[in-house]
C-alpha positions in Angstrom: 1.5 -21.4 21.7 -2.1 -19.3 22.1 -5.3 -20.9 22.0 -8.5 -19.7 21.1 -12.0 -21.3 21.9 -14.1 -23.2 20.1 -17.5 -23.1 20.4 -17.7 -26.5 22.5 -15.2 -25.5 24.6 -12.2 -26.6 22.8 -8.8 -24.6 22.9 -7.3 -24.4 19.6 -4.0 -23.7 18.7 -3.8 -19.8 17.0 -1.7 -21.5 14.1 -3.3 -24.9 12.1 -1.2 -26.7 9.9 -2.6 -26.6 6.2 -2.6 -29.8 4.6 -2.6 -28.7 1.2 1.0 -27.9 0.3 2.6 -30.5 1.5 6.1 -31.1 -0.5 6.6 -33.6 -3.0 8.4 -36.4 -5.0 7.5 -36.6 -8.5 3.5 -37.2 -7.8 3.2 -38.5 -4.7 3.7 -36.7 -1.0 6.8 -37.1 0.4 5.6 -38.6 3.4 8.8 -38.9 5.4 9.5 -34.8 5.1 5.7 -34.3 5.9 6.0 -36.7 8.9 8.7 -34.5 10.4 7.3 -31.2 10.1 4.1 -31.8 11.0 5.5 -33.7 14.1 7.7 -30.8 14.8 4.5 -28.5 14.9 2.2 -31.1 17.0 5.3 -30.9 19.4 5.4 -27.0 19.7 2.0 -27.5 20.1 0.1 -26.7 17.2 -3.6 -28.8 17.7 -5.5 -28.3 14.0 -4.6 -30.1 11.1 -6.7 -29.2 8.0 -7.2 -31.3 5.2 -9.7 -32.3 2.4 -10.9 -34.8 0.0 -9.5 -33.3 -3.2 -5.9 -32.3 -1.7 -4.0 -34.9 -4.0 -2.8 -38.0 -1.2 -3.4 -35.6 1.6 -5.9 -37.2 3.6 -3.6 -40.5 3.4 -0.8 -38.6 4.5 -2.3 -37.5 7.2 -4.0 -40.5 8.6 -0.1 -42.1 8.1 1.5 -39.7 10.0 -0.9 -40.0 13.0 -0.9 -43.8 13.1 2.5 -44.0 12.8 3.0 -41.3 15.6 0.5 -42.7 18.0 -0.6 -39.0 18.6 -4.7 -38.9 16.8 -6.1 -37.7 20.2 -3.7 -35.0 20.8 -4.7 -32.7 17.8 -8.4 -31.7 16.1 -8.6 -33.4 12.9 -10.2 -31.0 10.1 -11.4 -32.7 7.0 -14.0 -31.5 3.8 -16.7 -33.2 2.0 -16.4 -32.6 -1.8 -20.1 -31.1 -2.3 -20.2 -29.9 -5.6 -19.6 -33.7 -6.7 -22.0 -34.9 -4.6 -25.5 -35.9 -6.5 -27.1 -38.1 -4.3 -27.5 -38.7 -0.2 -25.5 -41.7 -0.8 -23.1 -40.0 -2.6 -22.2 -38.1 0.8 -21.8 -41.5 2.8 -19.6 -42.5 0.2 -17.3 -40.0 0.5 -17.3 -39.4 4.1 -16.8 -43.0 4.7 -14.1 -43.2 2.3 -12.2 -40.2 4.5 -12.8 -41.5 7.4 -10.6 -45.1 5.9 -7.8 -42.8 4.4 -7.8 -40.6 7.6 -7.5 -43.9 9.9 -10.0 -42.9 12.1 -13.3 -43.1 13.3 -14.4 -39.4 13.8 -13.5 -36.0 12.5 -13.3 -33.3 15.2 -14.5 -30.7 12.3 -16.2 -31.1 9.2 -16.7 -28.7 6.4 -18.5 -28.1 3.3 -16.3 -27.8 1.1 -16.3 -24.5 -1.2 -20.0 -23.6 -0.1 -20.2 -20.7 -2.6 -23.7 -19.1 -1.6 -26.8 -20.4 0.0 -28.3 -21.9 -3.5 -25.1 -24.6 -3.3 -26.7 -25.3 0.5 -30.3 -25.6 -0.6 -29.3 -28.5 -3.1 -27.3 -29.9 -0.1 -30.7 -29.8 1.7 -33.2 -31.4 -0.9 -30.7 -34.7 -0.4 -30.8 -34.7 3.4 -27.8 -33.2 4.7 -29.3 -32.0 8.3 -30.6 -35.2 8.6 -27.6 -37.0 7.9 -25.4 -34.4 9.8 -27.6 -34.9 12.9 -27.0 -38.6 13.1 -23.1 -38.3 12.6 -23.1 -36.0 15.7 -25.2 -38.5 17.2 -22.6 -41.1 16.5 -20.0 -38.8 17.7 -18.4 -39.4 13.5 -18.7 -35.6 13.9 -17.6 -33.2 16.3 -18.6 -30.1 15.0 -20.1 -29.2 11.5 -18.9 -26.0 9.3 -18.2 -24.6 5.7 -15.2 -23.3 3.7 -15.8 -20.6 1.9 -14.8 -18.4 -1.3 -16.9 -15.4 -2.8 -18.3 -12.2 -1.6 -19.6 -11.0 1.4 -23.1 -10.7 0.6 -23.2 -14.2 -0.6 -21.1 -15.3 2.9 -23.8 -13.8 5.3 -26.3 -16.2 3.2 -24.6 -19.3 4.1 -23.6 -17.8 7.8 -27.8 -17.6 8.3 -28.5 -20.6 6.6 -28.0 -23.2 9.4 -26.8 -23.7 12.6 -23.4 -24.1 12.0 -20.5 -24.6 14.8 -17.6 -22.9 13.2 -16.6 -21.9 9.3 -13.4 -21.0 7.3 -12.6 -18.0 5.1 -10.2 -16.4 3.4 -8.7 -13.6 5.1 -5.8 -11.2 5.1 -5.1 -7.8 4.8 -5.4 -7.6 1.2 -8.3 -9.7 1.5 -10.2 -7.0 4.4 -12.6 -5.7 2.2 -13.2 -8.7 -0.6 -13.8 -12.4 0.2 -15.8 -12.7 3.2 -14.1 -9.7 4.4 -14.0 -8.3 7.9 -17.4 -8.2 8.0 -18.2 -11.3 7.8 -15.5 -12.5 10.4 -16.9 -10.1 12.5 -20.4 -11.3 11.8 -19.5 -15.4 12.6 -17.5 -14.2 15.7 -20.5 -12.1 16.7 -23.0 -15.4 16.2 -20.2 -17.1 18.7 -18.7 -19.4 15.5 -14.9 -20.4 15.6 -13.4 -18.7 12.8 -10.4 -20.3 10.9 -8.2 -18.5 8.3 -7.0 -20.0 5.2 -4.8 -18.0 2.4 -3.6 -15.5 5.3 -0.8 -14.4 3.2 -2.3 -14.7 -0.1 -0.5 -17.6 -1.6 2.9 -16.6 -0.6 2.3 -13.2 -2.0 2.7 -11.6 1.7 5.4 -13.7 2.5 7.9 -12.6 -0.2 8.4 -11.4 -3.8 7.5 -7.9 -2.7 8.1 -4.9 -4.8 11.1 -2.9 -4.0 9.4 0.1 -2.0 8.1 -2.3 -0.2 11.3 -4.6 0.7 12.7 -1.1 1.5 10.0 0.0 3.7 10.0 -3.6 6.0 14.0 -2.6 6.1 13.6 0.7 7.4 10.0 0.2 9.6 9.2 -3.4 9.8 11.2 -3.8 13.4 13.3 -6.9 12.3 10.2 -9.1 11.2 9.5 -10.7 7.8 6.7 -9.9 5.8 4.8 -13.3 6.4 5.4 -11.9 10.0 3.7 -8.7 9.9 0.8 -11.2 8.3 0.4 -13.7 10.9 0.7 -10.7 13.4 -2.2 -8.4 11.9 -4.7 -11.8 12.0 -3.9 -13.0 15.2 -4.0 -9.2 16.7 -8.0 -9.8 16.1 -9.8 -11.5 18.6 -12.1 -12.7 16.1 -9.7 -14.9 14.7 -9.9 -18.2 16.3 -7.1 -20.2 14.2 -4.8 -19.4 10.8 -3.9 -22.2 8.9 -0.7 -22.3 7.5 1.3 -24.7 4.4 3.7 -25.1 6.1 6.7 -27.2 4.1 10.0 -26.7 5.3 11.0 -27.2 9.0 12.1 -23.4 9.1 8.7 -22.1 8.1 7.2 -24.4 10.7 9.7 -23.2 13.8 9.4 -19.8 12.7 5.6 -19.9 12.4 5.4 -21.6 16.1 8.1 -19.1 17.4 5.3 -15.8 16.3 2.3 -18.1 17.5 3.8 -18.1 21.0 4.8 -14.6 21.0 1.0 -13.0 19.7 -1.9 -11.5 21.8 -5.0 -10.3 20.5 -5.5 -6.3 20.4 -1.3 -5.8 20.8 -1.0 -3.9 17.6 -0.2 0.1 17.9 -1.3 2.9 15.2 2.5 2.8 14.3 2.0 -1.3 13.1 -1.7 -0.4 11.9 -0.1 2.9 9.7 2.9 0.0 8.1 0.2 -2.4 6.9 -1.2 0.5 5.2 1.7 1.3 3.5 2.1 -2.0 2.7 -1.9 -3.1 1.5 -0.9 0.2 -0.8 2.4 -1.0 -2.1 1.6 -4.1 -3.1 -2.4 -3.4 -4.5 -0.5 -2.1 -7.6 2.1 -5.1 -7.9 0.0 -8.0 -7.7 -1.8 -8.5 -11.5 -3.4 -11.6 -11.0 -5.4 -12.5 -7.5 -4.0 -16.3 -8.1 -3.1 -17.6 -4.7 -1.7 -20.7 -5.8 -4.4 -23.2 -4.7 -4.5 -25.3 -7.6 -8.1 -25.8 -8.0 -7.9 -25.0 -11.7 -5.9 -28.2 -11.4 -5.2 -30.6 -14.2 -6.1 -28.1 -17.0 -7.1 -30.2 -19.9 -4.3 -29.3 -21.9 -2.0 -29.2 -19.0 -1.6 -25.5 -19.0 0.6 -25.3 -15.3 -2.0 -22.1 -14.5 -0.5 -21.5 -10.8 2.6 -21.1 -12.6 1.8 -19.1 -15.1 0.2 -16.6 -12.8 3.2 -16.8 -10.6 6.2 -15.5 -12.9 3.7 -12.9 -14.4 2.9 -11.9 -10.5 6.8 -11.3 -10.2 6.9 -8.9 -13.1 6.7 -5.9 -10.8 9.2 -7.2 -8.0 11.9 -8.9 -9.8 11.8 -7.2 -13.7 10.5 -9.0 -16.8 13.6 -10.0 -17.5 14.0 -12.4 -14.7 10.8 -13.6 -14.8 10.9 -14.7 -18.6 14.0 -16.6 -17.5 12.0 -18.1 -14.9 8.8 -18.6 -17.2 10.7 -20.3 -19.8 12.4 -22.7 -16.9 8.9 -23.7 -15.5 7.0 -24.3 -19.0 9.3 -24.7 -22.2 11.7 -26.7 -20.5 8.7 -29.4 -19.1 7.9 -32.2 -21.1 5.1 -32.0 -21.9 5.6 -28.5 -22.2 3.3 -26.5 -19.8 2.8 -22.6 -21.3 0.3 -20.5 -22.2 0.2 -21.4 -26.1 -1.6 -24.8 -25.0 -4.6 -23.4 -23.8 -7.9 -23.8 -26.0 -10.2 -21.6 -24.0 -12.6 -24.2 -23.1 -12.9 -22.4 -19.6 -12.9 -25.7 -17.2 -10.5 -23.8 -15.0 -13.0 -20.7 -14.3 -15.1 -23.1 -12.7 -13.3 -24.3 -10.3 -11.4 -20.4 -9.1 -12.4 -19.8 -6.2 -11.4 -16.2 -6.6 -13.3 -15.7 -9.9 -10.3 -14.9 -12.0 -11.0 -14.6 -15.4 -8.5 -16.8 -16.1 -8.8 -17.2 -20.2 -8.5 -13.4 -20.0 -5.3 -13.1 -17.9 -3.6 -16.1 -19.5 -3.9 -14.4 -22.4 -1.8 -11.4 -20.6 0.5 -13.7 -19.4 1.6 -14.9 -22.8 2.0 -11.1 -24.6 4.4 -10.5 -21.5 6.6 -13.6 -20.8 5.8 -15.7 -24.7 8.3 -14.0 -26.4 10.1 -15.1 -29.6 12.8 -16.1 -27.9 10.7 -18.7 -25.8 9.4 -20.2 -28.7 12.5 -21.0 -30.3 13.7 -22.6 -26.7 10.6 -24.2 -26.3 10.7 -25.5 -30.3 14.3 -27.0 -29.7 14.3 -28.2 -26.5 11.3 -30.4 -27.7 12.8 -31.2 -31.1 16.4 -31.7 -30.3 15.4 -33.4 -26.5 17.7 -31.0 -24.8 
């Protein structure tokens, strides 16, 4: 495994393990198939575990898995505080506190603001004391070093980068992502401030992993040198020396060895023109296959009318790789054969889920694409007698 510095000194592992995606039974994490591939990455020596307070049981999970492995002090524990539901300075006690009890322990190697959009969001932070408050959790040693998450443009991201003296942040970054999000000018301005920069959605959701379009499949055959697509991801953000750590949802023992196995292989500056000319080809391939931005985050998450939005977006998003034909068949599996039912049809526009996007789809808007695409007549009738006759 590579490790990159933090800015106290600490070597991180180049690969984090993303909290988020952990699999599940019904509702609940399945903690025993968590336990095993997280284990299996703290023993190839991954050192970053990334987490948050709105990631469904996550936090619990966690805090499980290390207590029951004896192993807190072997890795750097990354956890979030919920700011845009904080409303009062005790409000951020309150949550922190309550992380700290689901995480098991008494300190968080690094904390983040969770989702700071632009520098307004950290002013409000401000009015209700958070340097103050921050100052006396490093005092305590609660906090090892303070940071923010963030989603938006770069103009907005160089606000929050000058707005305090922060020890590390995390953005969204990949090579679709190189010239939206924070971008790789704002990677380049944290690394040039001397920040730790860590990596979340490096392969978009999945989207650079798999369900490619076919020139594309057929170009990673005849020029991709034996590696995967999620290969050729992870490569081209740890080829950057700017990159200090990419997190990855990792929920299979497979992705986890195979994820390790390209984390101990990768140096910084290795790539040649030949591997800079394939992403290219690639960025190009799939900018005209991807129709919806959706990454599969589930912040849109419950919709009122429990629209299943991430899986909406999905099956329209495989339109262009796997035909309309399969992914109707695969739209009608995932909504009209739910109960409740989860499609389009349900949605009232009320707009809670625009919100909460942290890529600023218009998600009324597309939704309403979605539906002339995959709602077809044929859906409805499955839909109307699988709910009538409870098939």
């Amino acid at each position: 495994m590579e490790y990159r510095k933090g800015r106290h000194g600490e070597s991180i592992s180049v690969l984090g393990y993303g909290c988020m995606r952990f699999s599940r039974k019904g509702t609940s994490i399945d903690l025993n198939k968590a336990e095993q591939e997280v284990m299996e990455a703290i023993s190839a020596g991954v050192n970053y575990l990334d987490t948050a307070y709105v990631y469904p049981g996550s936090e619990a999970a966690v805090g499980e898995i290390l207590r029951r492995n004896s192993c807190r002090d072997q890795i750097y524990l990354a956890t979030k505080l919920p700011q845009y539901l904080v409303r009062s300075a005790h409000a951020i006690d309150r949550y922190f506190d309550e992380e700290l009890r689901r995480l098991g322990t008494d300190h968080v190697d690094f904390y983040l603001m969770h989702m700071l959009a632009d520098r307004t969001s950290w002013e409000r932070l401000q009015a209700l004391g958070i340097e103050d408050w921050i100052r006396r959790q490093k005092e305590t040693g609660r906090i090892r070093n303070i940071g923010f998450s963030f989603h938006g443009g770069t103009p907005a991201f160089l606000g929050v980068l000058d707005a305090y003296d922060w020890d590390f942040c995390q953005i969204q970054y990949n090579y679709m992502d190189e010239t939206s999000q924070a971008g790789r000018r704002g990677l380049e301005a944290a690394a040039a401030r001397g920040l730790p920069v860590i990596i979340m959605e490096p392969l978009r959701g999945g989207r650079l992993a798999g369900g490619f379009p076919p020139a594309a499949r057929q170009l990673l055959k005849e020029e991709g040198q034996g590696r995967s697509g999620a290969e050729w991801g992870l490569r081209w953000l740890w080829n950057q020396p700017e990159v200090t750590c990419v997190l990855s949802g990792m929920n299979s023992l497979d992705m986890v060895r195979e994820n390790c196995r390209i984390a101990a292989e990768v140096h910084a500056g290795e790539f040649t023109p030949e591997d800079f000319a394939l992403i290219d080809r690639l960025r190009k391939e799939l900018s005209g296959a991807i129709r919806v931005g959706c990454t599969g985050c589930g912040y849109c998450q419950p919709c009122p009318q429990g629209v299943d939005i991430p899986g909406v977006f999905r099956c329209f998003n495989e339109i262009p790789a796997d035909g309309l034909s399969r992914a109707r068949r695969e739209y009608m599996q995932t909504t009209a054969m739910r109960r409740p039912s989860t499609g389009v049809r349900h949605c009232v526009g009320c707009g809670k889920c625009e919100l909460h996007c942290p890529q600023s789809i218009a998600i009324r808007e597309e939704l309403k694409k979605a539906a002339r695409e995959l709602e077809t007549p044929t859906y409805r009738l499955v839909e109307l007698a699988y709910h009538l006759l409870k098939i």
